[in-house]
TORGUNU-334620 format. One record per residue (C-alpha): residue in three letters; z, y negated, x. Coordinates in steps of 0.02 Angstrom, whole numbers, padded with zeros to 5 digits, always signed. Layout:
REM TORGUNU-334620
alaZYX;...
//
This chain:
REM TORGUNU-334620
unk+00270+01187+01089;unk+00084+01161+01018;unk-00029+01046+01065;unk-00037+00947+00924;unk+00168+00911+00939;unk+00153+00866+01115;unk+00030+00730+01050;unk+00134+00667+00927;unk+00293+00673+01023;unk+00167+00555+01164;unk+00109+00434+01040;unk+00258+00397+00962;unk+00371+00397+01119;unk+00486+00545+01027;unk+00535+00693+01118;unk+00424+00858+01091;unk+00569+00978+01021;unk+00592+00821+00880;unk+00440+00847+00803;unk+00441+01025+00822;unk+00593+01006+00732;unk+00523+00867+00613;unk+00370+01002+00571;unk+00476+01128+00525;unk+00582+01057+00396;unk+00428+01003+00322;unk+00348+01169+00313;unk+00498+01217+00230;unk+00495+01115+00091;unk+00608+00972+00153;unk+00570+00783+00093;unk+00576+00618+00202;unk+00725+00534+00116;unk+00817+00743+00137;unk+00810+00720+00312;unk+00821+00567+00370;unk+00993+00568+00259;unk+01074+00738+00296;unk+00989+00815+00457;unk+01000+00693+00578;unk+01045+00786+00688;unk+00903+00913+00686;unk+00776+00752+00692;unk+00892+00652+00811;unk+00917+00530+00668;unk+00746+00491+00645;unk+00721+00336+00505;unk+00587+00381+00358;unk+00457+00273+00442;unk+00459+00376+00601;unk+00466+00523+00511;unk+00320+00464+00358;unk+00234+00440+00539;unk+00239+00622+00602;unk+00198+00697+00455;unk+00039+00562+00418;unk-00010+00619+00591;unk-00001+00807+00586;unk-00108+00799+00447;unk-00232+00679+00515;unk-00231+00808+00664;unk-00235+00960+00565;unk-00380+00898+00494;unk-00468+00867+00667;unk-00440+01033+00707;unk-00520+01102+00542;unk-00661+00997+00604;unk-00687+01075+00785;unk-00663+01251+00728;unk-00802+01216+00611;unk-00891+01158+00723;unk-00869+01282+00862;unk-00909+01400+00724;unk-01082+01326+00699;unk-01146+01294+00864;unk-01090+01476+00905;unk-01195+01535+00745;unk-01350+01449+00824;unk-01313+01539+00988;unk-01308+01397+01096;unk-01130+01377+01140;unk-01108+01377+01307;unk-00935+01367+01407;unk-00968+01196+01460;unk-01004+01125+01289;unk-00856+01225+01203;unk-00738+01150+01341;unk-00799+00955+01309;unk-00767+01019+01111;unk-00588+01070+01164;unk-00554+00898+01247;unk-00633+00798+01105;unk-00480+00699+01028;unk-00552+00591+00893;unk-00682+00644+00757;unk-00816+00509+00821;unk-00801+00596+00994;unk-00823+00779+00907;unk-00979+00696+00796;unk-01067+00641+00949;unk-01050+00792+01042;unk-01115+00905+00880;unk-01247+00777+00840;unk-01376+00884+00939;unk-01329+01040+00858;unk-01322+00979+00672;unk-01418+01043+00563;unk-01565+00921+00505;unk-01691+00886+00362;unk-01837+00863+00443;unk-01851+00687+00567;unk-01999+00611+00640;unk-01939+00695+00793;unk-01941+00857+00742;unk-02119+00834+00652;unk-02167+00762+00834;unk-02105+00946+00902;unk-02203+01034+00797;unk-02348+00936+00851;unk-02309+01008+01009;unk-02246+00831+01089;unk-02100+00891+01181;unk-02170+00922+01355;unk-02241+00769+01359;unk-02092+00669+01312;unk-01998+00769+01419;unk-02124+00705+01572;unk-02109+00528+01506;unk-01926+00526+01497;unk-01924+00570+01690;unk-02021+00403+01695;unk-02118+00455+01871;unk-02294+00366+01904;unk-02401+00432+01793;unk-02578+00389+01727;unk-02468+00389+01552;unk-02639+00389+01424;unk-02735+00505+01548;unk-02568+00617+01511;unk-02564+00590+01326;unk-02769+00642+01322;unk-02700+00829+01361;unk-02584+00838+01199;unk-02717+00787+01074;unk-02738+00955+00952;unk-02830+00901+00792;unk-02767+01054+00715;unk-02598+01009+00730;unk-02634+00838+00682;unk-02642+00748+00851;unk-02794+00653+00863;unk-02764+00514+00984;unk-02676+00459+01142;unk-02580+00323+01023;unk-02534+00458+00915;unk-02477+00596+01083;unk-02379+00420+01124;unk-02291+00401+00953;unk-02224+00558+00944;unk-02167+00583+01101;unk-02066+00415+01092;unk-01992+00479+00923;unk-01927+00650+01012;unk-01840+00527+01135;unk-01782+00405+01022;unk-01683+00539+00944;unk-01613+00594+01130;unk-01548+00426+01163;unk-01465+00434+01002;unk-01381+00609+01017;unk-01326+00549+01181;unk-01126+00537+01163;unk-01108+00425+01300;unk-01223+00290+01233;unk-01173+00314+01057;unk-00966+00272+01130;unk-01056+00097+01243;unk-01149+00027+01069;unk-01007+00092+00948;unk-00875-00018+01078;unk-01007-00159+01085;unk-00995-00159+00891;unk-00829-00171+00894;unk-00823-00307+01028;unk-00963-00422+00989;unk-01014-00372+00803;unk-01031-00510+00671;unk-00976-00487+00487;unk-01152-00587+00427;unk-01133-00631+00210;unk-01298-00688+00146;unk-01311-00741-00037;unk-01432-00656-00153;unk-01539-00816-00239;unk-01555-00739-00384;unk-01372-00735-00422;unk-01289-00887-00361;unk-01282-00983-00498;unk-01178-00857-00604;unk-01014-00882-00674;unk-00961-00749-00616;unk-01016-00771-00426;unk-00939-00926-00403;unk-00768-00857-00328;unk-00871-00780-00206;unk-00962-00960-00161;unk-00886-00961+00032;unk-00963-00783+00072;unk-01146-00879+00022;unk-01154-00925+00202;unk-01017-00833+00302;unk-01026-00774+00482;unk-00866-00723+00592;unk-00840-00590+00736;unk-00788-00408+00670;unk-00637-00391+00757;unk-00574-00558+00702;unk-00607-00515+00512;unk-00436-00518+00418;unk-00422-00373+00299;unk-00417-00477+00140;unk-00583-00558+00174;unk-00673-00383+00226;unk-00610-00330+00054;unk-00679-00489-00038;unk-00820-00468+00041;unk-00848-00285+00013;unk-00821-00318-00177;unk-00941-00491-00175;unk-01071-00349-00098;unk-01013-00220-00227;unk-01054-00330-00374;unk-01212-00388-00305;unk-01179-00535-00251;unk-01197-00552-00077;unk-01272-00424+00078;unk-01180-00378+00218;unk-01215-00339+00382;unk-01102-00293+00532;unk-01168-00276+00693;unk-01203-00350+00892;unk-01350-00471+00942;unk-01484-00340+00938;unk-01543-00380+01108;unk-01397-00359+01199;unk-01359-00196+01126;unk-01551-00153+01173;unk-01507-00217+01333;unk-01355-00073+01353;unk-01459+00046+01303;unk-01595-00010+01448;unk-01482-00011+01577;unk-01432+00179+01552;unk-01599+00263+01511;unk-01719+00140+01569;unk-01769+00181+01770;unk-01898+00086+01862;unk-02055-00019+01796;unk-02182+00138+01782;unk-02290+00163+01628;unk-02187+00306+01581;unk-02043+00155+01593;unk-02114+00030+01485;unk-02147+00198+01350;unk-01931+00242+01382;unk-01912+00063+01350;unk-02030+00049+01185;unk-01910+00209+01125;unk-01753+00128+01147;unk-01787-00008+01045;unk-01858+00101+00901;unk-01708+00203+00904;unk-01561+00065+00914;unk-01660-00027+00769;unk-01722+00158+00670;unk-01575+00263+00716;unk-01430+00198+00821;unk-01401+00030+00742;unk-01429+00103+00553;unk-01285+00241+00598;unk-01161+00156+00689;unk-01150+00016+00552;unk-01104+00109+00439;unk-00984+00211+00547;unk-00924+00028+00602;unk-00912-00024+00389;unk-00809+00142+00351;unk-00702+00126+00501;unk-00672-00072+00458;unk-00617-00028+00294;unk-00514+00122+00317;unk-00424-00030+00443;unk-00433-00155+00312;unk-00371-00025+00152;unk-00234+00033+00297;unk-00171-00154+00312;unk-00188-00208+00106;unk-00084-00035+00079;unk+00053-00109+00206;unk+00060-00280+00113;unk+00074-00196-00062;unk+00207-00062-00014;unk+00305-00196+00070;unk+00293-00313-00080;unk+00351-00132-00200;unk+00501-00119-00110;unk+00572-00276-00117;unk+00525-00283-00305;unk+00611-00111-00351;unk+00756-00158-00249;unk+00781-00322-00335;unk+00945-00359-00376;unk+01002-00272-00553;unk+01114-00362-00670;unk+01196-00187-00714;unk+01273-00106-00878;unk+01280-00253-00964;unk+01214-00281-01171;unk+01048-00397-01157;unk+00937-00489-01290;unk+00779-00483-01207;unk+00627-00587-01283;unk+00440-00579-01243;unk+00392-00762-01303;unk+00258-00805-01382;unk+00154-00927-01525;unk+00045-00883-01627;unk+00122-00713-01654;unk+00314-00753-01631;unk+00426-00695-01496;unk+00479-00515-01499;unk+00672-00482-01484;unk+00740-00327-01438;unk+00933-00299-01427;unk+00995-00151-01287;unk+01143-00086-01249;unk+01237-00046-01071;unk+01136+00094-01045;unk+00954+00025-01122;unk+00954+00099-01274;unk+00871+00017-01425;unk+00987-00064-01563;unk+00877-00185-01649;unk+00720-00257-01658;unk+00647-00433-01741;unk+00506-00556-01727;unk+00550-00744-01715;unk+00464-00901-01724;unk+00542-01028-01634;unk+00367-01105-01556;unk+00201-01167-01638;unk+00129-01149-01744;unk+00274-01106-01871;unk+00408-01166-01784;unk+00538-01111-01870;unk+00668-01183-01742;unk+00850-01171-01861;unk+00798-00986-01933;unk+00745-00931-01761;unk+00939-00995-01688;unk+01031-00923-01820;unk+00949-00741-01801;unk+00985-00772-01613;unk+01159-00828-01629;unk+01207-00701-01753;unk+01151-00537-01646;unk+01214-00616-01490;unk+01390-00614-01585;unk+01352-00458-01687;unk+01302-00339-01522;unk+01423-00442-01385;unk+01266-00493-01306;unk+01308-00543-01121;unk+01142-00576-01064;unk+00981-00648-01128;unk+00797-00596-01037;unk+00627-00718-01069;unk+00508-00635-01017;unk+00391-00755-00909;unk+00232-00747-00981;unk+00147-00862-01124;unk+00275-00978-01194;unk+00412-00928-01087;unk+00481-01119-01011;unk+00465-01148-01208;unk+00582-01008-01273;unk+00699-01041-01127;unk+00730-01222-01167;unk+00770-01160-01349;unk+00891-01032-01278;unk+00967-01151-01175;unk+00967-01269-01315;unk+01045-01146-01420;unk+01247-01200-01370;unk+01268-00973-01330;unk+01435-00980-01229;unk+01447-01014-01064;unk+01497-00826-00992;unk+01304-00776-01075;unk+01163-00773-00915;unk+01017-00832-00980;unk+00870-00741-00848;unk+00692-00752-00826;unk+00606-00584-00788;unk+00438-00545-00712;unk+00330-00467-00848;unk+00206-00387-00741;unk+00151-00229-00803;unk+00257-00224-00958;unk+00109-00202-01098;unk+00038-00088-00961;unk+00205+00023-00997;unk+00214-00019-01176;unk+00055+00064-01201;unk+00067+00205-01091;unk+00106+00392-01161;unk+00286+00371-01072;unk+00316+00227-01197;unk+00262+00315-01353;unk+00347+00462-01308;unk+00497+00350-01305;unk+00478+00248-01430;unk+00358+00347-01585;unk+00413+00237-01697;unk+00409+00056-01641;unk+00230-00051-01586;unk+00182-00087-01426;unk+00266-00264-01438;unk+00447-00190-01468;unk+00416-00060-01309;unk+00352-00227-01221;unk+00516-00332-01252;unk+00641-00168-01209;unk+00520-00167-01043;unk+00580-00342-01005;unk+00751-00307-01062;unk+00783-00156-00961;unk+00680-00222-00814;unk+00830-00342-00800;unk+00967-00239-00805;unk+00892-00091-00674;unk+00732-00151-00609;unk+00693+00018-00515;unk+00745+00123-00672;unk+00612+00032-00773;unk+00470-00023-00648;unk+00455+00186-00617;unk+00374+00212-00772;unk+00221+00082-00722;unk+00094+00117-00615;unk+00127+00008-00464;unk-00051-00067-00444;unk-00009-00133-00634;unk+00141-00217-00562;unk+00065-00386-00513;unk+00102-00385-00302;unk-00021-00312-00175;unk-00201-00405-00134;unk-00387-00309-00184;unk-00279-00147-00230;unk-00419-00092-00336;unk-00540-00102-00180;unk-00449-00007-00077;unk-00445+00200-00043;unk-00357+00236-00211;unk-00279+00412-00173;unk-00213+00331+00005;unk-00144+00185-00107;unk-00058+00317-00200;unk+00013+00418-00076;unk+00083+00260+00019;unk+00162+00168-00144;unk+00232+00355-00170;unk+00308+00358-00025;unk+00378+00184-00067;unk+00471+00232-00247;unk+00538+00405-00181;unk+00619+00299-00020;unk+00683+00159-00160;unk+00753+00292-00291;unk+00835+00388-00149;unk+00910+00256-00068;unk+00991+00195-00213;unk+01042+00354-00301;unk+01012+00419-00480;unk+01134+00446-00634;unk+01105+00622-00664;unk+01169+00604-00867;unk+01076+00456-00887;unk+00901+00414-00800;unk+00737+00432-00864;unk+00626+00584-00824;unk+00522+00451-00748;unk+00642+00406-00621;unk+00695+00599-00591;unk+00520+00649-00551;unk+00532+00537-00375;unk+00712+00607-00328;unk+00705+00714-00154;unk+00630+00891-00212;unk+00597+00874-00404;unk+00450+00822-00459;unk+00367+00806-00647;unk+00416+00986-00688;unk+00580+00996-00647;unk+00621+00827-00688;unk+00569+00869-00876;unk+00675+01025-00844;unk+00810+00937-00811;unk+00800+00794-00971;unk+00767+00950-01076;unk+00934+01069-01033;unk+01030+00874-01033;unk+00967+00841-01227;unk+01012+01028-01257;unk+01171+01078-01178;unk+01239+00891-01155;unk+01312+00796-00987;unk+01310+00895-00847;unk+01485+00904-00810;unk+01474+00922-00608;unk+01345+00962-00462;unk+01357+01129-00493;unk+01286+01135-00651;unk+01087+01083-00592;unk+01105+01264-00537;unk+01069+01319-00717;unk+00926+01214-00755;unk+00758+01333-00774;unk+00660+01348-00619;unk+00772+01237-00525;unk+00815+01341-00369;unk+00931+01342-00217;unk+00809+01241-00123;unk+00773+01111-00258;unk+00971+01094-00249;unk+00985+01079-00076;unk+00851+00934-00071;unk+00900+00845-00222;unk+01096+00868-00242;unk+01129+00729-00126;unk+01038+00600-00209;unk+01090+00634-00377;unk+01275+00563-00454;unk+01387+00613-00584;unk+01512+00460-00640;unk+01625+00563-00740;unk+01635+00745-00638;unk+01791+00801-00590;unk+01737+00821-00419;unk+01772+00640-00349;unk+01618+00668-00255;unk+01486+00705-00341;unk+01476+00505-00399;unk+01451+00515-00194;unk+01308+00524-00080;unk+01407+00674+00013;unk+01286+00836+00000;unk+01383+00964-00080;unk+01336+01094+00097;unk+01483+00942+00144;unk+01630+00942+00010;unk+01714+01088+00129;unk+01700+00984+00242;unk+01800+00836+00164;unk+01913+00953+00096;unk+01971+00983+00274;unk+01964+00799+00311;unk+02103+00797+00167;unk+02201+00954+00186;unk+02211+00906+00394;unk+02297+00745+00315;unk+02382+00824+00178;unk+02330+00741+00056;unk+02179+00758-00091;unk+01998+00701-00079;unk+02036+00565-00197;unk+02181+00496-00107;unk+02043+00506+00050;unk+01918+00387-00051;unk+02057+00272-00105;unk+02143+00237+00045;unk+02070+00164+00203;unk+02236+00199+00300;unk+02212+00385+00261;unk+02035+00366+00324;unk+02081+00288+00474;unk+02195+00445+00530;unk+02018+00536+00545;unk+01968+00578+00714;unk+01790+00628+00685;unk+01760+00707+00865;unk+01887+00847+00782;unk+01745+00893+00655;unk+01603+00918+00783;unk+01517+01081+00752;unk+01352+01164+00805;unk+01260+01105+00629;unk+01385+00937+00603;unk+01383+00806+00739;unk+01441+00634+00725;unk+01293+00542+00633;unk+01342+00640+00476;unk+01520+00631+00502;unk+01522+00460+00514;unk+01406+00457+00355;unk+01518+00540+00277;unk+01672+00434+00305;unk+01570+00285+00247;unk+01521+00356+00091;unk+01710+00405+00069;unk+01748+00225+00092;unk+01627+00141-00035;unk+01568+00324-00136;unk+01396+00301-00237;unk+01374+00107-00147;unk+01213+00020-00197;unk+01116-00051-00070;unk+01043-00175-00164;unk+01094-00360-00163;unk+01208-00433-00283;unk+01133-00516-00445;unk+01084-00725-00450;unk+01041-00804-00582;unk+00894-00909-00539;unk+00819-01070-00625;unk+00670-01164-00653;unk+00664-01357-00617;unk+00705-01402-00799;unk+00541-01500-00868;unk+00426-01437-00758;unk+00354-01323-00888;unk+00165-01340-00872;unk+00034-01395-00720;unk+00001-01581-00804;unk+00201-01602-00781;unk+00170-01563-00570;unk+00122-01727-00464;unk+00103-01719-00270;unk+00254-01734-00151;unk+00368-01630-00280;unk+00528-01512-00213;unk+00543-01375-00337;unk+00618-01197-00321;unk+00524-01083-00358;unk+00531-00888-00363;unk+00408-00785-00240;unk+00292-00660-00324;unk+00184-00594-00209;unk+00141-00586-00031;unk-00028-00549+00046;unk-00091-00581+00236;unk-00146-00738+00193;unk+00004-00815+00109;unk+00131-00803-00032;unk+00119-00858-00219;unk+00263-00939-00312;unk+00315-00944-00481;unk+00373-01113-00523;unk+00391-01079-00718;unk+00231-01180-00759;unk+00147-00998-00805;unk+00017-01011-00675;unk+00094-00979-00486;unk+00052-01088-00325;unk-00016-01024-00151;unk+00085-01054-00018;unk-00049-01021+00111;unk+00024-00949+00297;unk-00009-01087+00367;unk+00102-01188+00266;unk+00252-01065+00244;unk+00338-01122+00407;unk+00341-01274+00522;unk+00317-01144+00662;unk+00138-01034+00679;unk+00148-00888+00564;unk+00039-00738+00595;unk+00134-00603+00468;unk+00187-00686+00295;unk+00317-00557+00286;unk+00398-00619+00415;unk+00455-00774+00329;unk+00459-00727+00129;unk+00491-00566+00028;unk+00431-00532-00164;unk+00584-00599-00260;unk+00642-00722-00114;unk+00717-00894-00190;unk+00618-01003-00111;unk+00593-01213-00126;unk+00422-01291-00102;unk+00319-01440-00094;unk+00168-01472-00207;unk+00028-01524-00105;unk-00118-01513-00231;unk-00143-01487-00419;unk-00316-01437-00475;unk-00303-01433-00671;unk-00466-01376-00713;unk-00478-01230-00605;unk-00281-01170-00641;unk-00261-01214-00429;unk-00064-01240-00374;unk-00057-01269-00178;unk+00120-01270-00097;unk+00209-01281+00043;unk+00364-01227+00122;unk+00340-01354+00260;unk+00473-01481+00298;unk+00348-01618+00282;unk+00177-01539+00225;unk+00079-01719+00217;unk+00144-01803+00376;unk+00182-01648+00530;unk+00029-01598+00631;unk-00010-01403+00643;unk+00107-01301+00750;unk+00029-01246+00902;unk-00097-01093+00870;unk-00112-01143+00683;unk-00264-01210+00714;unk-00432-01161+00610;unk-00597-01212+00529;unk-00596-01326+00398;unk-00705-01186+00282;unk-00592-01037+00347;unk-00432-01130+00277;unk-00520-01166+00121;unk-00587-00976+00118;unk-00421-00922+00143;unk-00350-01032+00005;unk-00494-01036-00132;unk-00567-00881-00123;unk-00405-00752-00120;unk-00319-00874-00234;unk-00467-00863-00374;unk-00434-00685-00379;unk-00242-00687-00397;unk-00265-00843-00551;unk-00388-00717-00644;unk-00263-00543-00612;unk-00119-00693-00689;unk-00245-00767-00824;unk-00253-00587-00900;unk-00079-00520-00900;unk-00041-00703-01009;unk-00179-00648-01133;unk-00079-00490-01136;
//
């Protein structure tokens, strides 16, 4: 067992031989969803969150130990590694504690201290620094060299304070007391730049003009706000302690007595916190902060991914989808049950032509001509307008009539995937089969857009973008696995995220399909190019096949299993079909029987629920949802209305709500429960069905506020929702402003 296991295994309260175990299918090529699906009991059922955990941290240790073999490796080069120091480099176990202890030993550019050594300065700061009684200017006489450039006692002084400035800040144990005092008592300090105040462009930063609060205490979204108000020049920022306290710490330790020598150790420490110490650990302190703050924005916007892939989808059904519009008519696509293009139009059912009866009769006649069964609006510009002409339309009654989230769908419609798809039709026809599609298998579609285009998440193009990556990843491949993929059907997009495929293969695999056909069972991946025995072994699984002969491949049962069910049925005399079919035949099973060295009961009992409900989809069932019918725009909201409403996103500081009036509300935390709130996810998801309150309509600046209170105007604060009047309207104002500009230019799209 390594070190580095026996860590993990401690901090995450697993046992040692689990991660051992955990590492090694990993080094082997084996994916999160593989295992936490089919070798349970190798990992001791391990979830993918424990297991996304072990592998996040072996890397993040890996790395550490790059780091201390390097810099071993360095201070051995300079020839001053002694036992001692290499054992405190052993027993280092974060990378601040390994900086401070190889501060000494880096290599420098040159430093007023070192210029003060080659004045020849060091004895005598090394006699000050033992801060005896001394005659200290009758000492510095004896250092003056004009030919190295000392010329004065003031001058003997300055240096030597400069070669212990930079001791007291190579010292590891002070730099761990003032990097915890930053953390403890730092303040986040905003300060306006004059000059640019009065921009247009500044004024949804107007709150961070003035803003103070402790560091610990700073909630991620507002670091991030104020990060970018600094990044476009808007504001300065400063983290840190009241300077004299921290001067104070630094006293305490290195500071001895009230001698001459004293008062010179004392003039040092204050040059280096405010030169050196306080510089450094800032910006340790701003990179630490946001690593904490991209860390917690990443959390939010994978949560809010998964609940929007796994939205409910309407199935195989054939859908008129419709991306409203005015000026430039409302694009109509019709699909069929599996997506595919069948026709394509332009309406004008709105201003300015409004060409209401040609508009219904083109609508009428394709829904009759292609046995429409549902229509999709997307809800962008004109959308409450095209729905009440659907509606008005008199379709029958069996026909759903949907609203669907348009997010990202002209990102898609102009993306290579698109054009590959669709050479010969404009970006508006790719646009309304987005839509279309999007309805029918939200996770098929939404995998071809980049998930920070989706429209959920808060300052995701602040935060660390390959982290942002590798977390959202991790969020699709867990969302495509979970539900399963139609081998003869899905999109190379939606391939590349099954367990052990990738790009390549996934192209491989859409290439031998459009050559040699369906695949006709499991069996046949096997003669895809390049796709090996262990791309089999970790995809198989997730992958179905409707129509095979093999009842089970349209399971979730691994093929390494179907001897395994055989048995089941020949122990029962009967055929693996009969097995699925019949609970009663199920029930006969005694599972214990089927216990082996690699099989224990976790996968049996997988196993027999698959057989029960083969190929199930975990996600919920499909609702239509609808709009309070004329509420269509923000003049038609007045204070005090109930309206549902549909939730869009969720950040740390509340939830926003699509109420169909094409601009969504804020729900801020502190008004999504009666009870005190500190998580947002707790109460709402993306997609929830929600009602709400309107508590406020600002017109002018496109504000919505809501609440999810029982009585938002007359209830006093739960206890511990309590907060500054300008905090409540940071919260609100600021974040909000951001999410109304993100929605202001996906309309213009």
């Amino acid at each position: 067992m390594t070190a580095i296991e026996t860590k993990i295994a401690s901090e995450l309260n697993l046992k040692p031989a689990q991660v051992a175990c955990v590492l090694e299918l990993l080094a082997t090529g084996a994916t999160i969803p593989f295992m936490a699906r089919y070798r349970k009991e190798v990992t001791g059922s391990l979830d993918e969150v424990v297991l996304a955990a072990i592998r996040d941290r072996h890397e993040q240790l890996e790395e550490l130990e790059k780091r201390r073999e390097s810099i071993l490796a360095s201070i051995e080069k300079q020839q001053k590694l002694t036992p001692e120091l290499a054992a405190a480099i052993e027993q280092a176990t974060t990378l601040n504690e390994l900086e401070d202890i190889y501060l000494p030993y880096k290599p420098k550019r040159k430093t007023r201290a070192s210029i003060a050594k080659e004045k020849g300065l060091e004895p005598l700061a090394m006699v000050l620094f033992e801060q005896q009684q001394h005659a200290v200017l009758d000492l510095a006489k004896t250092f003056i060299n004009t030919e190295l450039g000392v010329t004065t006692e003031a001058e003997a002084l300055d240096g030597a304070r400069d070669i212990i400035a930079e001791w007291i800040n190579e010292n590891a144990e002070a730099r761990q007391k003032i990097r915890e005092l930053f953390w403890a008592e730092g303040i986040v300090e905003a300060v306006a730049i004059k000059s640019k105040m009065e921009a247009e462009e500044a004024q949804k930063f107007k709150d961070y003009f003035d803003w103070k609060e402790p560091i610990k205490k700073s909630p991620s979204h507002r670091l991030l706000a104020m990060r970018r108000a600094e990044k476009e020049g808007f504001i300065t920022l400063n983290i840190a302690p009241g300077e004299q306290q921290a001067i104070a710490e630094l006293e305490q330790q290195f500071v001895r007595g009230t001698s001459a020598a004293s008062e010179q150790v004392a003039l040092a420490v204050k040059d280096c916190y405010k030169r050196l110490l306080k510089p450094s650990l800032e910006t340790e302190i701003r990179v630490e902060s946001k690593m904490k703050a991209d860390a917690e924005a990443i959390q939010v916007f994978a949560a809010n991914l998964k609940k929007l892939l796994l939205a409910s989808p309407l199935g195989q059904k054939r859908v008129l989808a419709l991306d409203p519009g005015f000026r430039t008519g409302t694009k109509l696509v019709c699909l069929d049950e599996q997506g595919a293009l069948l026709f394509d139009t332009v309406i004008y059912q709105n201003e300015p032509q409004r060409e209401t009866a040609k508009s219904a009769t083109i609508v009428l006649g394709l829904c009759d001509r292609f046995k429409i069964e549902a229509i999709a609006i997307g809800n962008g510009t004109a959308s409450r307008e095209t729905e009440a002409f659907v509606r008005g339309l008199g379709l029958p009654a069996q026909i759903l009539i949907v609203m669907v989230n348009e997010s990202g769908a002209s990102v898609y419609s102009a993306s290579e995937v698109a054009r590959e798809e669709f050479p010969n039709h404009d970006v508006t026809v790719r646009g309304a089969v987005s839509i279309g599609r999007r309805l029918k298998d939200p996770l098929a579609e939404l995998v071809k857009i980049d998930p920070k285009s989706i429209g959920v998440g808060q300052y995701q193009h602040d935060v660390d973008q390959t982290k942002l990556k590798a977390g959202l990843d991790d969020v699709v491949v867990s969302c495509v696995n979970s539900v399963g993929v139609e081998l003869n059907t899905a999109s190379k997009e939606l391939l590349t995220y099954v367990s052990g495929l990738g790009p390549q293969l996934a192209k491989s695999i859409v290439d031998y399909r459009n050559q040699h056909g369906a695949f006709a069972d499991r069996k046949a991946l096997l003669k895809v190019p390049r796709l090996g025995d262990k791309a089999f072994e970790q995809c198989a699984g997730f992958l179905r096949i409707r129509d095979s002969k093999n009842p089970l491949d349209a399971s979730a049962v691994h093929p390494e299993r179907y001897g395994l069910v055989e048995k089941f049925a020949q122990d029962l005399g009967c055929t693996v079909q009969d097995l699925m079919t019949s609970a009663e035949l199920r029930q006969k099973l005694d599972l214990k029987k089927y216990v082996s060295e690699t099989v224990g009961l976790p996968t049996l009992t997988d196993i027999l629920a698959e057989l029960e409900k083969p190929g199930r989809d975990p996600r919920e069932k499909f609702e239509v949802f609808e709009f309070q019918e004329g509420i269509n725009e923000m003049k038609d909201l007045k204070v005090g209305m109930k309206l549902p409403g549909l939730v869009t996103n969720v950040t740390a500081f509340g939830a926003f709500v699509d109420i169909g009036v094409h601009q969504d509300g804020l729900v801020h935390i502190s008004h999504l429960s009666d009870r005190f709130v500190k998580d947002a996810n707790e109460v709402v998801a993306v997609q929830q069905k929600v009602h709400v309150t309107v508590i406020e309509v600002d017109i002018p600046r496109k504000r919505i506020a809501l609440s999810m209170k029982n009585d938002p105007f007359g209830a006093p604060p739960a206890k511990g929702t309590e907060r500054s009047v300008k905090q409540s309207q940071h919260n609100t104002e600021v974040s909000m402003e951001d999410k109304l500009a993100m929605l202001r230019n996906k309309f213009k799209k």
